[in-house]
C-alpha positions as semicolon CSV with decimal commas, in nm:
position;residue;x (nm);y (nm);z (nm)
1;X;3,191;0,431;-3,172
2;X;2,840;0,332;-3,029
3;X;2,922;-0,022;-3,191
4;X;3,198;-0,023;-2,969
5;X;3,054;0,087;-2,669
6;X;2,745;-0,149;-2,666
7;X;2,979;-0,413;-2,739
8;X;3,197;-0,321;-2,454
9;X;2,910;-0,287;-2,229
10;X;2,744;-0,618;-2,346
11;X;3,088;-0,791;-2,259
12;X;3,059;-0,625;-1,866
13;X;2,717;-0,748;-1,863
14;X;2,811;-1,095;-1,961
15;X;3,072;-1,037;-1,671
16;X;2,807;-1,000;-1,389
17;X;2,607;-1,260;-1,519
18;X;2,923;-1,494;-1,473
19;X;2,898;-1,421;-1,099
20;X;2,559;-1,578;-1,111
21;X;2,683;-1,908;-1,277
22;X;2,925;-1,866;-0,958
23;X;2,687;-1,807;-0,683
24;X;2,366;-1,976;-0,739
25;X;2,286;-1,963;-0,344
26;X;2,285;-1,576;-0,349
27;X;2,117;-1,543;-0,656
28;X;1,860;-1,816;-0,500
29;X;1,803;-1,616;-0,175
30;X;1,763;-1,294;-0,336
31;X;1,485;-1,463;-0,541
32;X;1,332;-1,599;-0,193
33;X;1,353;-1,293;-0,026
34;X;1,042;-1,100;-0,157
35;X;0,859;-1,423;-0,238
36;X;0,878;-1,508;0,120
37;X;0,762;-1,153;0,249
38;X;0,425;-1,180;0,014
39;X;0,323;-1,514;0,195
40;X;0,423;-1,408;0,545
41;X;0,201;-1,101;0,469
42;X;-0,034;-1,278;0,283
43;X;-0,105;-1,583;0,517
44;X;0,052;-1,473;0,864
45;X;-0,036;-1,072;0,916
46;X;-0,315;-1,137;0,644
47;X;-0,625;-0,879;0,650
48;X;-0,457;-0,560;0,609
49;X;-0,565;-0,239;0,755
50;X;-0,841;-0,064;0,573
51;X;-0,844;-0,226;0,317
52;X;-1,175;-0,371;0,162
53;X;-1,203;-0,700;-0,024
54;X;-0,975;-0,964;-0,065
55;X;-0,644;-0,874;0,118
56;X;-0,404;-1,067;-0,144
57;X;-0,557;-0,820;-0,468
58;X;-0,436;-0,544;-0,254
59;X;-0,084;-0,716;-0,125
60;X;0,084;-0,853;-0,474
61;X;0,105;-0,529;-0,653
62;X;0,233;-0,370;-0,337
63;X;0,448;-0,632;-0,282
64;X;0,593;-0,621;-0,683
65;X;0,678;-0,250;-0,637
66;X;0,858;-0,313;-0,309
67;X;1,055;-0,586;-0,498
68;X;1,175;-0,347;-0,726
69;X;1,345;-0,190;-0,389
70;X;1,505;-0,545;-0,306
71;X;1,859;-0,680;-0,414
72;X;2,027;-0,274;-0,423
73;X;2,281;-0,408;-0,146
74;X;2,411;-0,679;-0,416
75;X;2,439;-0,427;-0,658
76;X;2,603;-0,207;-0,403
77;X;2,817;-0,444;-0,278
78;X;2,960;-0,549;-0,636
79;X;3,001;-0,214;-0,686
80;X;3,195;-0,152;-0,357
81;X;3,407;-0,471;-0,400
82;X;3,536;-0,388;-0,778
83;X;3,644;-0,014;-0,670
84;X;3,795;-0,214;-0,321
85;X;4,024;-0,468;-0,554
86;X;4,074;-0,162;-0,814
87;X;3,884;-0,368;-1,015
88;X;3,743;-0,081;-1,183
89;X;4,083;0,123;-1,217
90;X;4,209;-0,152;-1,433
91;X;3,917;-0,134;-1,658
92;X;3,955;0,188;-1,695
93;X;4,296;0,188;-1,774
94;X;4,243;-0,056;-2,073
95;X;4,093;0,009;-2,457
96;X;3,727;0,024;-2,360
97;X;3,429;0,289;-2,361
98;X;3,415;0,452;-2,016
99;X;3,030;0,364;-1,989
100;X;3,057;0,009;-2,020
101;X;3,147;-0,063;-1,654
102;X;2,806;0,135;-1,551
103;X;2,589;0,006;-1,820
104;X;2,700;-0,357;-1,803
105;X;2,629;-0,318;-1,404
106;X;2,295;-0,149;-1,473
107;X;2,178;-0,403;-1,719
108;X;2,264;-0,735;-1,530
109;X;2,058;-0,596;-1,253
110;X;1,748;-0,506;-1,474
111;X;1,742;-0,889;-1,554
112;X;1,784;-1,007;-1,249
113;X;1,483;-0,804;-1,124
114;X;1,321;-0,907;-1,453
115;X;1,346;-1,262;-1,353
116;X;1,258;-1,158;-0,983
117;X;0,958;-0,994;-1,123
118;X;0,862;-1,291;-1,317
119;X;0,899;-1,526;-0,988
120;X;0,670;-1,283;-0,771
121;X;0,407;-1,240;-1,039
122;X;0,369;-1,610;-1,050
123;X;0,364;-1,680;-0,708
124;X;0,091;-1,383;-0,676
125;X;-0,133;-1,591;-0,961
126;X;-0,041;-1,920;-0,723
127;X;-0,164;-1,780;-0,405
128;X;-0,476;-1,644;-0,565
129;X;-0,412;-1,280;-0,722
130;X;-0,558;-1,216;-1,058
131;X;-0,534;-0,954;-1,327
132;X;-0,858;-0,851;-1,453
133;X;-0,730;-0,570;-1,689
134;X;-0,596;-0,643;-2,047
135;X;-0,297;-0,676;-2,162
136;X;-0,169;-0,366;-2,269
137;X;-0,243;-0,308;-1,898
138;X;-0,020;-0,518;-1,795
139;X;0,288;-0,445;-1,998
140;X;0,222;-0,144;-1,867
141;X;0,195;-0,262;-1,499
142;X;0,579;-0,407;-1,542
143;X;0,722;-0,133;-1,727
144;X;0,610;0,112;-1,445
145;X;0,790;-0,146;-1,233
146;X;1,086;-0,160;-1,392
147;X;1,129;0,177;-1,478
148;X;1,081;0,209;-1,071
149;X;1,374;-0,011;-1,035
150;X;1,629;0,163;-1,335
151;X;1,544;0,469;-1,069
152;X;1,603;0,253;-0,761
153;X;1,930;0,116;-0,927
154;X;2,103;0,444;-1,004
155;X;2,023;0,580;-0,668
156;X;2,194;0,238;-0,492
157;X;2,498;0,270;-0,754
158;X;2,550;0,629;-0,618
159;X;2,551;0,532;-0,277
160;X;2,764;0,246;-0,347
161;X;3,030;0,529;-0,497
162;X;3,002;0,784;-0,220
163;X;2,989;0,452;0,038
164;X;3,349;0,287;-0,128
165;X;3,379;0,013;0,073
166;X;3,175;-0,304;0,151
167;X;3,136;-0,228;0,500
168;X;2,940;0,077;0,477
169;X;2,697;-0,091;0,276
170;X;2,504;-0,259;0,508
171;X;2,456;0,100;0,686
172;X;2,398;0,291;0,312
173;X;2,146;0,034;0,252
174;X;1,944;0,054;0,602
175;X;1,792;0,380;0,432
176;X;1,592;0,190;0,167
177;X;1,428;-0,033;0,463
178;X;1,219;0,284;0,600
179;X;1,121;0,425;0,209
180;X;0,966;0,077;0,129
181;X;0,817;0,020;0,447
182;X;0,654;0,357;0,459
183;X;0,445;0,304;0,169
184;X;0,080;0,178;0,110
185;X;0,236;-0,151;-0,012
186;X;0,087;-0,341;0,269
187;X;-0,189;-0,097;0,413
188;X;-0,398;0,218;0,308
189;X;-0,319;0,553;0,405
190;X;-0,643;0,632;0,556
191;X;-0,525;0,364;0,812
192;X;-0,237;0,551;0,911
193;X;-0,211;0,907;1,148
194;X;-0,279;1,180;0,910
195;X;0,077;1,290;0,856
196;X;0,185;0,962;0,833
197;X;-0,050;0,893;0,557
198;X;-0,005;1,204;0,399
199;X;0,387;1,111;0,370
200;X;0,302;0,741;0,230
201;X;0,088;0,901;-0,050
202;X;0,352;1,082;-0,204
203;X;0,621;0,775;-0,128
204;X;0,748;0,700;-0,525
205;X;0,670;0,292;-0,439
206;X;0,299;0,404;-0,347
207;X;0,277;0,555;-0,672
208;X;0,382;0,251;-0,824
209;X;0,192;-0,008;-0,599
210;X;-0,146;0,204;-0,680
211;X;-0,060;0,250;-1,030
212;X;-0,083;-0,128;-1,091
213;X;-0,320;-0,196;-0,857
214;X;-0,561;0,063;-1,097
215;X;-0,416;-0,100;-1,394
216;X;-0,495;-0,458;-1,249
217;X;-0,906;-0,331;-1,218
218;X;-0,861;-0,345;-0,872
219;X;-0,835;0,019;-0,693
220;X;-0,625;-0,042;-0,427
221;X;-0,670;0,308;-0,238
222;X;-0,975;0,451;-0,289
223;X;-0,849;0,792;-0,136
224;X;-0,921;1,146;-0,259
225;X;-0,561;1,311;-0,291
226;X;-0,411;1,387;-0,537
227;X;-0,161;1,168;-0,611
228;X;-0,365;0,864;-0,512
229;X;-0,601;0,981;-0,832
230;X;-0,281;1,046;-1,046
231;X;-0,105;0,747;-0,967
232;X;-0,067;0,634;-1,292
233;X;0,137;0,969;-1,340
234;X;0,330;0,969;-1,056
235;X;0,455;0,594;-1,076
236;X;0,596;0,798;-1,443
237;X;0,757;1,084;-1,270
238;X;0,878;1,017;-0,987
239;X;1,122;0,735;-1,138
240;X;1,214;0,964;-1,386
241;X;1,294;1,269;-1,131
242;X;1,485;1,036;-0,951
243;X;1,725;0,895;-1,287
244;X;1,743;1,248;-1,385
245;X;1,870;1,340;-1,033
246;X;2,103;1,043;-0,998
247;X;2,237;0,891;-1,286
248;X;2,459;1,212;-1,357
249;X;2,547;1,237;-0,994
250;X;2,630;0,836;-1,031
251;X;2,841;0,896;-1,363
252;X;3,006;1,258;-1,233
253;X;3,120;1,013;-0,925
254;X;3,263;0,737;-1,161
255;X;3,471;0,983;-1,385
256;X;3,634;1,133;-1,074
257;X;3,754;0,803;-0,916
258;X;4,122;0,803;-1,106
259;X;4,175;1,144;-0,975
């Protein structure tokens, strides 16, 4: 039974990636996106706000965790568009596990952010970033940022459920714009009015942006809260809240669409 499901879910995974092969120019622009924000930041805006040292130590891993927020509307919209063509009735009308559809979804997006990942790490190293920790730091660095984007990913495949059709996408998806943006992925807290900065602390992609910048040997916030000194922790828990919040909420939604 597991043989057949991973096998099932494998074969929806090599379905997505198919759609790829097919659309190299969105694939290509999703990849641009975030590399295009770090040097607009980096080289445009450039300095930061309270932040001391070399702005671009403090940007990268704050940029990497807010790339683990980029590309939900894609999944969202694939989502939207198989339930819109009954796509997804069909598969679940044939001799497959249930779970494949959602896995095989949830897996071609982890690679695609993989391979995003891999593009914005080495355009961090090209416009001067560098990791000074080890690396068993930095495995851990990019699990904590992928695990950030398995959360990120069940929360847009949700949406895309309770959303249905493409069209109410683009307004599902204006809600991740203000999360990412009010974090301390491009400037400290202590910058910020005090409620202000006292909401950005506890932001799951500040958790994950300080978390890496600690792991890097580079504090990036050098603040005395709480979570800015448990980072490391929170960049854990707050992903997993967040899976253990939506991904039965996400599967609950998918096994009441025939009815």
């Amino acid at each position: 039974m597991t043989v057949w499901a991973l096998t099932d879910s494998w074969t929806m995974t090599r379905r997505e990636l198919a759609h790829w092969a097919r659309q190299p120019v969105r694939v290509v622009v999703g990849l641009a996106f975030p590399v295009l924000l770090l040097l607009m930041f980096g080289y445009l805006v450039g300095g930061g706000r309270g932040v001391d040292g070399a702005y671009v130590g403090f940007l990268v891993p704050g940029m990497l965790a807010l790339t683990m927020a980029f590309g939900l509307e894609s999944t969202m919209l694939a989502v939207t568009q198989d339930l819109g063509k009954g796509v997804i009735d069909r598969f679940r009308s044939m001799p497959m596990a249930s779970s494949a559809v959602l896995v095989g979804r949830s897996v071609a997006d982890m690679l695609q952010s993989a391979v995003s990942l891999v593009v914005m790490i080495g355009v961090g190293f090209a416009i001067g970033w560098r990791w000074h920790g080890g690396l068993g730091s930095f495995l851990g660095a990019v699990g904590l940022l992928l695990l950030l984007r398995f959360a990120m990913l069940w929360i847009g495949i949700h949406l895309a459920m309770v959303a249905g059709k493409p069209e109410m996408v683009q307004a599902v998806q204006i809600l991740v714009w203000p999360i990412g943006f009010l974090s301390n992925a491009f400037a400290t807290p202590e910058s910020m009015p005090g409620w202000l900065g006292a909401a950005v602390e506890w932001n799951p992609m500040s958790a994950t942006a300080t978390a890496v910048r600690d792991l890097s040997g580079i504090p990036g916030v050098a603040d005395g809260s709480w979570a800015g000194e448990h980072a490391q922790l929170m960049a854990m828990v707050w992903p997993v809240a967040l899976v253990a919040v939506f991904f039965p909420l996400a599967v609950r939604r998918f096994r009441r669409l025939s009815h």
